[in-house]
Chimera marker file (.cmm) of the C-alpha trace (Angstrom):
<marker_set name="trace">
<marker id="1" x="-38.819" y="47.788" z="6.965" r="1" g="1" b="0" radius="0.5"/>
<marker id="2" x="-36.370" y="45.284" z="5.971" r="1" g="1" b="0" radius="0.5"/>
<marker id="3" x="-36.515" y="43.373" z="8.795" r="1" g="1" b="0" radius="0.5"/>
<marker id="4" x="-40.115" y="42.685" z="8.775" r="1" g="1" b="0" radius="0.5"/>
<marker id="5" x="-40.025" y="41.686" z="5.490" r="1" g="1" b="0" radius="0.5"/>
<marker id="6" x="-37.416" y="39.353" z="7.108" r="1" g="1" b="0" radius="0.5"/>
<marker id="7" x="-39.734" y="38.247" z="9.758" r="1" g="1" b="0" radius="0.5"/>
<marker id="8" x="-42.773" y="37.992" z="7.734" r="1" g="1" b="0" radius="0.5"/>
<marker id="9" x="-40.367" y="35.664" z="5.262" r="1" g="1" b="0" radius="0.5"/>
<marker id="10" x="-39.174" y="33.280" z="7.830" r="1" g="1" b="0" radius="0.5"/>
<marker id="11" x="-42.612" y="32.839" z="9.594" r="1" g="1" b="0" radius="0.5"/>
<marker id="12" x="-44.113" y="31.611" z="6.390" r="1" g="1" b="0" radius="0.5"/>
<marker id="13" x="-41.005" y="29.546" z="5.509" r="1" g="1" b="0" radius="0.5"/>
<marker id="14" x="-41.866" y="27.714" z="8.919" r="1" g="1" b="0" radius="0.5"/>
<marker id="15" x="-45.101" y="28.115" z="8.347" r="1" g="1" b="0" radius="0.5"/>
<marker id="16" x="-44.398" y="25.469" z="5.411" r="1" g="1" b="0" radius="0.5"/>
<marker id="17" x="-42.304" y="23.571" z="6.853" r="1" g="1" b="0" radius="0.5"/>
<marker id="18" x="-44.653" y="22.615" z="9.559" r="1" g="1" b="0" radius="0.5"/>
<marker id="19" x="-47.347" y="21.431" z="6.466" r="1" g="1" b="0" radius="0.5"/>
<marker id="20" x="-44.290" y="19.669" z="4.903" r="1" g="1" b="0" radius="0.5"/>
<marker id="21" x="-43.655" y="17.763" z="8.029" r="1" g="1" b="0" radius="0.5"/>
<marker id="22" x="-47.481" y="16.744" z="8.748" r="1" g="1" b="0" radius="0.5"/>
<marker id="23" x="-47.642" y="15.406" z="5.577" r="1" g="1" b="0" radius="0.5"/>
<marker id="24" x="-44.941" y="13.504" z="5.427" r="1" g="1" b="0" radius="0.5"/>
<marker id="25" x="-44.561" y="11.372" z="9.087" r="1" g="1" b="0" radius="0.5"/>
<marker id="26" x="-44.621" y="8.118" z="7.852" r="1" g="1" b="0" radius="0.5"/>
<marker id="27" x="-43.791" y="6.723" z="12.008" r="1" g="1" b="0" radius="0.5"/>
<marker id="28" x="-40.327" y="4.944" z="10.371" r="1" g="1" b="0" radius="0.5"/>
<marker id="29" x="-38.856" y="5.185" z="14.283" r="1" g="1" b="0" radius="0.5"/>
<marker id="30" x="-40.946" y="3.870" z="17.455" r="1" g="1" b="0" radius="0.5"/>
<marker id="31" x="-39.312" y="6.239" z="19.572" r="1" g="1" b="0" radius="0.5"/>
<marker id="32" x="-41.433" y="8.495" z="22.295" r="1" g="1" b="0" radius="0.5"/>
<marker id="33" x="-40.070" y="11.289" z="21.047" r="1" g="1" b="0" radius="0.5"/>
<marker id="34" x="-38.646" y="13.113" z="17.253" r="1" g="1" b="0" radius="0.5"/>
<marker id="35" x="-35.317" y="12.468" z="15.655" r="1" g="1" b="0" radius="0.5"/>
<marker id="36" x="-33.536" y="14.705" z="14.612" r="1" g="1" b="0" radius="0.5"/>
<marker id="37" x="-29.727" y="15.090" z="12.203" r="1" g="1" b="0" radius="0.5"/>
<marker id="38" x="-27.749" y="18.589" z="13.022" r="1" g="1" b="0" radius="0.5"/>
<marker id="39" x="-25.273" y="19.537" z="10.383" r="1" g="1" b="0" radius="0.5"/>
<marker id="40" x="-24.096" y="22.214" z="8.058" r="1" g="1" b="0" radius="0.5"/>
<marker id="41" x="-23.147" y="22.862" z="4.474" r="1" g="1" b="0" radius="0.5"/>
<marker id="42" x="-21.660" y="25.982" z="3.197" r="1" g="1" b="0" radius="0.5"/>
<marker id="43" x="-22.685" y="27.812" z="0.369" r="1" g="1" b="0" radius="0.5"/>
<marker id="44" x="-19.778" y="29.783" z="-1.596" r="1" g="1" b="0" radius="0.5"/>
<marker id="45" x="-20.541" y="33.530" z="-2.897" r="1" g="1" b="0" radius="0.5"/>
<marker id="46" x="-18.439" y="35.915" z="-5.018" r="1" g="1" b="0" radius="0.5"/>
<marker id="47" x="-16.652" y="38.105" z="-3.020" r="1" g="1" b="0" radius="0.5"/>
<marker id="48" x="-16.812" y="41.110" z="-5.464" r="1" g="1" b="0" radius="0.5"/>
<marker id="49" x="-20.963" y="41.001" z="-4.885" r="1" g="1" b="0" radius="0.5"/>
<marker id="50" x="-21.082" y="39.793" z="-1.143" r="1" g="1" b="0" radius="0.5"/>
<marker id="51" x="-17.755" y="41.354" z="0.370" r="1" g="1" b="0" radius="0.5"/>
<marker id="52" x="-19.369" y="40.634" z="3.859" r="1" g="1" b="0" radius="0.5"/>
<marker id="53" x="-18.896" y="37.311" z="3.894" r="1" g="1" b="0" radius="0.5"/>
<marker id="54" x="-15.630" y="36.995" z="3.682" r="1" g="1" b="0" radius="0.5"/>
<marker id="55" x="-14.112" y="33.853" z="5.662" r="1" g="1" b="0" radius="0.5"/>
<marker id="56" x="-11.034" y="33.546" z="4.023" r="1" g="1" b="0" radius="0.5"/>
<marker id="57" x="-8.268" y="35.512" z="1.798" r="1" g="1" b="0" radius="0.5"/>
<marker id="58" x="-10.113" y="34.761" z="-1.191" r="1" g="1" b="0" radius="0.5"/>
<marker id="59" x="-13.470" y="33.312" z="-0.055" r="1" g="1" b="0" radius="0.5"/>
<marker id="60" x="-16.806" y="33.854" z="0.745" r="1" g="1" b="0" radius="0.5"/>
<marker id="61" x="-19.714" y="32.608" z="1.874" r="1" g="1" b="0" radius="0.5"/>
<marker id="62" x="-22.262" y="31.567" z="4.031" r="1" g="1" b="0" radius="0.5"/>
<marker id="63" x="-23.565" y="28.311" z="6.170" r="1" g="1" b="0" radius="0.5"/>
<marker id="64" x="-26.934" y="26.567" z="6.354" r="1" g="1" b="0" radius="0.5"/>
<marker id="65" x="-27.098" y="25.021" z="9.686" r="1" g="1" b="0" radius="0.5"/>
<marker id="66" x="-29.854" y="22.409" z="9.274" r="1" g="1" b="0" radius="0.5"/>
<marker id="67" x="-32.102" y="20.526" z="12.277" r="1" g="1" b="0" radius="0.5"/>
<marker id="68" x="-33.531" y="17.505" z="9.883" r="1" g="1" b="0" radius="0.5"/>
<marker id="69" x="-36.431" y="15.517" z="11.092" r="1" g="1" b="0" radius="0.5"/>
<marker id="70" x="-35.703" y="11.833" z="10.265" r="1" g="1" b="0" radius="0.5"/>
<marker id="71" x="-39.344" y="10.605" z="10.452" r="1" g="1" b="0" radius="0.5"/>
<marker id="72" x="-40.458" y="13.290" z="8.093" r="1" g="1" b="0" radius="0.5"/>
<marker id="73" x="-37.084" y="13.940" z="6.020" r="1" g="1" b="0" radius="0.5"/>
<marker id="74" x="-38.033" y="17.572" z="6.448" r="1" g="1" b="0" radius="0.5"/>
<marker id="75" x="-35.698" y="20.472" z="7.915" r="1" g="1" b="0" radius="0.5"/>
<marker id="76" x="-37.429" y="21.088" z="10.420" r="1" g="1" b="0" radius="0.5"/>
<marker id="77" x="-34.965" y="23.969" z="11.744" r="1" g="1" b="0" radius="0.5"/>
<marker id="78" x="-32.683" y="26.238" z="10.077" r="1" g="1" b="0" radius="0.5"/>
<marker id="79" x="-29.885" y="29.086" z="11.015" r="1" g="1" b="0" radius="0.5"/>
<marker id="80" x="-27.981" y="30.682" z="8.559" r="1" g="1" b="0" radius="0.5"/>
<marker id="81" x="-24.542" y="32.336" z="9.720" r="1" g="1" b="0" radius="0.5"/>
<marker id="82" x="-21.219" y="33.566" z="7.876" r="1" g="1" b="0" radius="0.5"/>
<marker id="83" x="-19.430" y="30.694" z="6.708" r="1" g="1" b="0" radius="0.5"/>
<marker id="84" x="-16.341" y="31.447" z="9.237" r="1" g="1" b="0" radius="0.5"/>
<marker id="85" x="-18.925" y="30.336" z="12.176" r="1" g="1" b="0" radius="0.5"/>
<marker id="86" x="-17.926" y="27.149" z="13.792" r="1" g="1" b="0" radius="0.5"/>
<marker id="87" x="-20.518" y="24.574" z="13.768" r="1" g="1" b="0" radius="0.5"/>
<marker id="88" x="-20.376" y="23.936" z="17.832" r="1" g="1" b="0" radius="0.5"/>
<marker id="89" x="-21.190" y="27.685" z="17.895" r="1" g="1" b="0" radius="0.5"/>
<marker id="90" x="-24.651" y="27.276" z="16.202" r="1" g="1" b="0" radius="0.5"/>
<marker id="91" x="-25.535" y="24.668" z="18.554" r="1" g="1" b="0" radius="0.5"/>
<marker id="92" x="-27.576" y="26.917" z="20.935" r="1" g="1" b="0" radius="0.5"/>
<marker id="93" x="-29.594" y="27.992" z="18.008" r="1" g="1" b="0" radius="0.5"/>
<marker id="94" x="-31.574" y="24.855" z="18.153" r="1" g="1" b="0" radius="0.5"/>
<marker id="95" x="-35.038" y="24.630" z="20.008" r="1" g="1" b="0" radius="0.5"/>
<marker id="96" x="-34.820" y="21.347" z="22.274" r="1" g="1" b="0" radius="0.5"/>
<marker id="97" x="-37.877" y="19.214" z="22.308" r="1" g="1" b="0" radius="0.5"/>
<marker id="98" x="-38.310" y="17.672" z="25.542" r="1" g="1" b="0" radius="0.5"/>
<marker id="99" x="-37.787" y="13.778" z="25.126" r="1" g="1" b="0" radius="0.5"/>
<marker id="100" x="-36.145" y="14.260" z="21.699" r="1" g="1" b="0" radius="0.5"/>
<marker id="101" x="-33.224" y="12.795" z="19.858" r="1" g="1" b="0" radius="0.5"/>
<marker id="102" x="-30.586" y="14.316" z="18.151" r="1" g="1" b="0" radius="0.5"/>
<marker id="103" x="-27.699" y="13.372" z="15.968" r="1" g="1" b="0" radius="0.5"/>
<marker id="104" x="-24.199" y="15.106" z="15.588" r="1" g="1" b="0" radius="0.5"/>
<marker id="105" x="-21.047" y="14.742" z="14.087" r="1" g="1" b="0" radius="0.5"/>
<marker id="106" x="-17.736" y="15.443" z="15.183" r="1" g="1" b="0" radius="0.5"/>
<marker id="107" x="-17.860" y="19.132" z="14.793" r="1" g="1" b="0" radius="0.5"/>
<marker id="108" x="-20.609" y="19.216" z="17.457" r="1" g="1" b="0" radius="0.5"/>
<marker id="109" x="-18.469" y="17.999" z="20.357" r="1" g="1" b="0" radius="0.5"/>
<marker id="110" x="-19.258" y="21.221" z="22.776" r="1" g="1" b="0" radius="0.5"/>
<marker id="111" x="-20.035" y="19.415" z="26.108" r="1" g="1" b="0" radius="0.5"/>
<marker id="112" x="-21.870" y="22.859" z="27.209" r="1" g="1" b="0" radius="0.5"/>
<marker id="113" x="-24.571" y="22.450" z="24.455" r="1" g="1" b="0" radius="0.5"/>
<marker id="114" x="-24.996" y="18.856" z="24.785" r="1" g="1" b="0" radius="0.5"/>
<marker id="115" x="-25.250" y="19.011" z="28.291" r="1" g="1" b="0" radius="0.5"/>
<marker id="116" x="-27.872" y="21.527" z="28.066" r="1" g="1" b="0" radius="0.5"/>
<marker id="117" x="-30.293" y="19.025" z="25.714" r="1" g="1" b="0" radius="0.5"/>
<marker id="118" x="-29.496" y="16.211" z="28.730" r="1" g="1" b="0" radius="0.5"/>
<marker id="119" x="-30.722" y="18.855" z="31.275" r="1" g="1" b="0" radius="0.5"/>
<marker id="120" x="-33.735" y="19.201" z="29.000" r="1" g="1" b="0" radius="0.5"/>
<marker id="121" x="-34.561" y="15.882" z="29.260" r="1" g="1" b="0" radius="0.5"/>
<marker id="122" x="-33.825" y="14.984" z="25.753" r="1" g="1" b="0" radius="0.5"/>
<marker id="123" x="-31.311" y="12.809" z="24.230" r="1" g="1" b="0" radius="0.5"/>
<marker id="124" x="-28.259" y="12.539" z="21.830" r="1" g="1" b="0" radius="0.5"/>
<marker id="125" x="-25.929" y="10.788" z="19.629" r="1" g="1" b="0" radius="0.5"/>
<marker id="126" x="-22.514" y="12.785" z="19.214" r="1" g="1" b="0" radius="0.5"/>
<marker id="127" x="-19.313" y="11.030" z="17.056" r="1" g="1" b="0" radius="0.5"/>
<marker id="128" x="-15.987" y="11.673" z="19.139" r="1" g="1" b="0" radius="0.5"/>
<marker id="129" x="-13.097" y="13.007" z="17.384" r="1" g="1" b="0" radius="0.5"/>
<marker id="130" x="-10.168" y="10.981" z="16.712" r="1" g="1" b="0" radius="0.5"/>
<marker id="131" x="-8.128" y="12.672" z="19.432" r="1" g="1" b="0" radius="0.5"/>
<marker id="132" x="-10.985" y="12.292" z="22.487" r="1" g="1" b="0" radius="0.5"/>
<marker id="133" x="-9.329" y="11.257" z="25.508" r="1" g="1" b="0" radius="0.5"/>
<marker id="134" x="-11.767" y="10.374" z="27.973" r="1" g="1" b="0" radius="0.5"/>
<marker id="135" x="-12.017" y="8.394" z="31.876" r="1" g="1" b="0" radius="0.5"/>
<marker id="136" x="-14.948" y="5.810" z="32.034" r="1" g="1" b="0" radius="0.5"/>
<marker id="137" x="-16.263" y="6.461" z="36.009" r="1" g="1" b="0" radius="0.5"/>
<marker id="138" x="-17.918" y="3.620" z="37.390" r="1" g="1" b="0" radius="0.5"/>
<marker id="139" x="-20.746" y="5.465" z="40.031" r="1" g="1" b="0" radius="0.5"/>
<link id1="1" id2="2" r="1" g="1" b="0" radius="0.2"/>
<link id1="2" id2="3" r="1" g="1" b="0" radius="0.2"/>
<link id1="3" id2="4" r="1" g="1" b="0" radius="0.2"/>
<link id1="4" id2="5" r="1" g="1" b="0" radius="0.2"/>
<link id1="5" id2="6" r="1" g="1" b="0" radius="0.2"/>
<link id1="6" id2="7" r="1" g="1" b="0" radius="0.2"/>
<link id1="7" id2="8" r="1" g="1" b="0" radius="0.2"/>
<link id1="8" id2="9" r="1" g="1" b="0" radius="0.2"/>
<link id1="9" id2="10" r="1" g="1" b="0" radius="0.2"/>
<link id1="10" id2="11" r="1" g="1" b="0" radius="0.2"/>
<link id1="11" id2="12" r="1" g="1" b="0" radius="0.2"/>
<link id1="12" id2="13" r="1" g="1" b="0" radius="0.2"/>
<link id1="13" id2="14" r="1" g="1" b="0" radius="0.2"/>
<link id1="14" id2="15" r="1" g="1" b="0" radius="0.2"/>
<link id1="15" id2="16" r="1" g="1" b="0" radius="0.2"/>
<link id1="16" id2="17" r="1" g="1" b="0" radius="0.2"/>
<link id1="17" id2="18" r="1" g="1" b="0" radius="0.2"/>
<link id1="18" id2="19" r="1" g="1" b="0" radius="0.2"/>
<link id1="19" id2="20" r="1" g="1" b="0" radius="0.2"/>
<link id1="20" id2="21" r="1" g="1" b="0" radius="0.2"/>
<link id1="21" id2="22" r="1" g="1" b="0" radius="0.2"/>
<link id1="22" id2="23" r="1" g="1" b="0" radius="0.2"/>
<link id1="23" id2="24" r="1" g="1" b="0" radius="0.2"/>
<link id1="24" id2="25" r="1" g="1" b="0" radius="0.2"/>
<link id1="25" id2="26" r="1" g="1" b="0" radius="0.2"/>
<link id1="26" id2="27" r="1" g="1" b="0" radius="0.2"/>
<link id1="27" id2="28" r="1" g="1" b="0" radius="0.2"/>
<link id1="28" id2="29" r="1" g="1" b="0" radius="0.2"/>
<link id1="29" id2="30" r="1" g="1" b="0" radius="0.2"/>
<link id1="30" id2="31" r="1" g="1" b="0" radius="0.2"/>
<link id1="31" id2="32" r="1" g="1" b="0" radius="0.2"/>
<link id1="32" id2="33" r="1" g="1" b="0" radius="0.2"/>
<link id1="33" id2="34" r="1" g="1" b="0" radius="0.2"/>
<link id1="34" id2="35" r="1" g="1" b="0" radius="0.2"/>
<link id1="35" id2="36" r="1" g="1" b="0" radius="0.2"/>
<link id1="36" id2="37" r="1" g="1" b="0" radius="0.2"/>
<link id1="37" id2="38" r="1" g="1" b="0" radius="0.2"/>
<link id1="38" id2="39" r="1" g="1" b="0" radius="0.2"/>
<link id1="39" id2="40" r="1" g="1" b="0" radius="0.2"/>
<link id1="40" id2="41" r="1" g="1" b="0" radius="0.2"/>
<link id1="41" id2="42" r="1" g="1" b="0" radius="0.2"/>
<link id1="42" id2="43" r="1" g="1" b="0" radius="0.2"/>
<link id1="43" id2="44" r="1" g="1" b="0" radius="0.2"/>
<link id1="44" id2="45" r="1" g="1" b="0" radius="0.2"/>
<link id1="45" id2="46" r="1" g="1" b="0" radius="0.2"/>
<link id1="46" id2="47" r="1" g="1" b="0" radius="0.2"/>
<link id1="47" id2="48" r="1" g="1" b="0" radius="0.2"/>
<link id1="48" id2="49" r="1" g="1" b="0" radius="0.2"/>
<link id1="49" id2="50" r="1" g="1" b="0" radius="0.2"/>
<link id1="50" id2="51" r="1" g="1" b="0" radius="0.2"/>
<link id1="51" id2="52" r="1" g="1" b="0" radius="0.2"/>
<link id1="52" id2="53" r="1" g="1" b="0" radius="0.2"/>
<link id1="53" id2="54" r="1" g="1" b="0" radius="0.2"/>
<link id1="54" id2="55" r="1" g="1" b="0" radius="0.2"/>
<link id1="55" id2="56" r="1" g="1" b="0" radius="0.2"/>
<link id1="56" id2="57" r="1" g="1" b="0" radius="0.2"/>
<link id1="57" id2="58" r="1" g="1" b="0" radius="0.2"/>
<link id1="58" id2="59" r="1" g="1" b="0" radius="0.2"/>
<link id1="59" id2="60" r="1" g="1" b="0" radius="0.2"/>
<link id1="60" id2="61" r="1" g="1" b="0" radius="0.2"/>
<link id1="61" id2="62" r="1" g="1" b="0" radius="0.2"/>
<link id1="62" id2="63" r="1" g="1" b="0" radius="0.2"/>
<link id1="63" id2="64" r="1" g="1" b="0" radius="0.2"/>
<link id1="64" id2="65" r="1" g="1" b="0" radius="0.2"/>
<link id1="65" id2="66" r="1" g="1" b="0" radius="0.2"/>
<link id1="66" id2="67" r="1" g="1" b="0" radius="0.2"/>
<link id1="67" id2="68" r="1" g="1" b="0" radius="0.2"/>
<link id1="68" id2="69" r="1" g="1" b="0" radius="0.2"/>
<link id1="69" id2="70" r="1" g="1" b="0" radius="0.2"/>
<link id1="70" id2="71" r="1" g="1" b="0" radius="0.2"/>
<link id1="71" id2="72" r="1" g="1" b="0" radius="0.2"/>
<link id1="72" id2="73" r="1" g="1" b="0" radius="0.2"/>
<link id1="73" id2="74" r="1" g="1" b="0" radius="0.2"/>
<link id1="74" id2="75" r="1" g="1" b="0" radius="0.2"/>
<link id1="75" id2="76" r="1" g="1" b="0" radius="0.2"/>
<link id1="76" id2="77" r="1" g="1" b="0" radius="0.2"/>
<link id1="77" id2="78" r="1" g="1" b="0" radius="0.2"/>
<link id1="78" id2="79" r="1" g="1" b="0" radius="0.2"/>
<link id1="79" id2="80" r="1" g="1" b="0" radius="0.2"/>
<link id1="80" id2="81" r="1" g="1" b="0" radius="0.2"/>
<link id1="81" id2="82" r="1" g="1" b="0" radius="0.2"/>
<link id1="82" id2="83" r="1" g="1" b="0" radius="0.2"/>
<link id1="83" id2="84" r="1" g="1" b="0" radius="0.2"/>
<link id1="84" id2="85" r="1" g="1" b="0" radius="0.2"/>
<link id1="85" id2="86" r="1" g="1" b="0" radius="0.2"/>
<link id1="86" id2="87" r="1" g="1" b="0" radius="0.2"/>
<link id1="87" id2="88" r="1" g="1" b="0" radius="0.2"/>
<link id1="88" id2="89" r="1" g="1" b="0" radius="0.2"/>
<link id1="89" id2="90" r="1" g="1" b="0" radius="0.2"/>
<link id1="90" id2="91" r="1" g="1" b="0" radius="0.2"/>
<link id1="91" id2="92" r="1" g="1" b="0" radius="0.2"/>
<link id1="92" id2="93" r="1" g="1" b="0" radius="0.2"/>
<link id1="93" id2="94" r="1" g="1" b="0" radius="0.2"/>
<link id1="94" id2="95" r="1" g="1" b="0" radius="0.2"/>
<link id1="95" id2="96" r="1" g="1" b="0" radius="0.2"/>
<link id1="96" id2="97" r="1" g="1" b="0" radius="0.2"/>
<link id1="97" id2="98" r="1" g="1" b="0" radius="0.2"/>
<link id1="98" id2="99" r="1" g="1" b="0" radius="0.2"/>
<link id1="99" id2="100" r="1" g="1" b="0" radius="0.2"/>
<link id1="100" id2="101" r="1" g="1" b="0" radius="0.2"/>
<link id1="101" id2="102" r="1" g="1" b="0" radius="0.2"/>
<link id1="102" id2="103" r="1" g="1" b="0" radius="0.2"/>
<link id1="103" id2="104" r="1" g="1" b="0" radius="0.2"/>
<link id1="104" id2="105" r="1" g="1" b="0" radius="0.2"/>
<link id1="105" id2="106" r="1" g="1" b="0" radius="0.2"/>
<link id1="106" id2="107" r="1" g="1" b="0" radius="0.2"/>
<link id1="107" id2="108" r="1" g="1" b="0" radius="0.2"/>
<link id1="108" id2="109" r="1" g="1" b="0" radius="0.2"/>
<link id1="109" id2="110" r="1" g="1" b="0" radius="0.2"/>
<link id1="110" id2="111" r="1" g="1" b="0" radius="0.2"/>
<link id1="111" id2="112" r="1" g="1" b="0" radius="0.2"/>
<link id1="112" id2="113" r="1" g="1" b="0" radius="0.2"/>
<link id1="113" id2="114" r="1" g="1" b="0" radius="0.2"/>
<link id1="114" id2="115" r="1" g="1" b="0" radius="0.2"/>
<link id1="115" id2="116" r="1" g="1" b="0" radius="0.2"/>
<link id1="116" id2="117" r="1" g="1" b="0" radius="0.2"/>
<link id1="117" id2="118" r="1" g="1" b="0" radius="0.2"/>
<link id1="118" id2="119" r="1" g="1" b="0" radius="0.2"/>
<link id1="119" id2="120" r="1" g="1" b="0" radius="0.2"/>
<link id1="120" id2="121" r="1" g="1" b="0" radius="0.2"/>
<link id1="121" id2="122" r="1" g="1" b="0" radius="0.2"/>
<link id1="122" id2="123" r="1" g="1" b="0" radius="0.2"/>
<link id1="123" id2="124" r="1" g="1" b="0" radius="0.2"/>
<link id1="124" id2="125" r="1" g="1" b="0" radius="0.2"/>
<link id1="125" id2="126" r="1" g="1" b="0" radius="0.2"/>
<link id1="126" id2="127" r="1" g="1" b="0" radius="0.2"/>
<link id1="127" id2="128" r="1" g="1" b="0" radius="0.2"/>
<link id1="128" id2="129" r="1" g="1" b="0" radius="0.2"/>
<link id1="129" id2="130" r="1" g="1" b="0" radius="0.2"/>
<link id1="130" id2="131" r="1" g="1" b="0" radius="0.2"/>
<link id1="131" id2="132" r="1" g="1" b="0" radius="0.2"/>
<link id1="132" id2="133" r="1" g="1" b="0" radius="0.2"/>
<link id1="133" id2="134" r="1" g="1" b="0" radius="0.2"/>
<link id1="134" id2="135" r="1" g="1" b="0" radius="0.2"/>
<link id1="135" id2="136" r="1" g="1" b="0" radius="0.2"/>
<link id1="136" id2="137" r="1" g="1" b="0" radius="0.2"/>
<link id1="137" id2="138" r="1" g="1" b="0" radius="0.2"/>
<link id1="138" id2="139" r="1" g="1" b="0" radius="0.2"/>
</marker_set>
């Protein structure tokens, strides 16, 4: 039972969002496609209520990893995971739009991932980490 009432919640919560982000497109970028900002925050929880989300000795909590939609400044997508859950993990979480753009920080840098959203025809923006050694190839 619980997890329909799970289900039922999540479809209306995107439900929303989609009227959220109809109403708000104000067509700020000229690109063909969407733009989109992937990131996280973490949300700390008492241990003594939510002992499952332990991440650490002595804390807890969980992470909101968030798909925003520029244009609109709606979240457009959302996972939530145990805060000890990488942020390069929740990368195949997000649905790909074909022609799309997306925007990551340095946490992101998992070549599999972003190499599946080039195969898909999309495109992104990924900051290197400080210790990125890399070989330009002329072809």
């Amino acid at each position: 039972m619980l997890d329909y009432v799970e289900c039922e919640f999540e479809e209306y919560a995107y439900h929303l969002v989609g009227e959220a982000r109809g109403k708000r497109a104000t067509d700020i970028f000229k690109p063909d496609g969407n733009v989109y900002a992937f990131d996280s925050t973490t949300i700390s929880l008492c241990l003594d209520v939510f002992w499952w989300a332990k991440f650490r000795k002595h804390k807890g909590g969980i992470k909101i990893h968030t798909l925003y939609d520029l244009e609109t400044q709606v979240p457009a997508f959302f996972h939530i995971t145990t805060a000890s859950v990488h942020d390069s993990k929740a990368m195949k979480e997000i649905p790909i739009e074909t022609g799309a753009y997306y925007i990551f920080d340095r946490g992101y840098n998992n070549f599999k991932e972003l190499y599946h959203i080039h195969r898909a025809e999309s495109f992104f923006v990924a900051r290197a980490k400080t210790n990125f050694i890399c070989k330009y190839l002329d072809f």
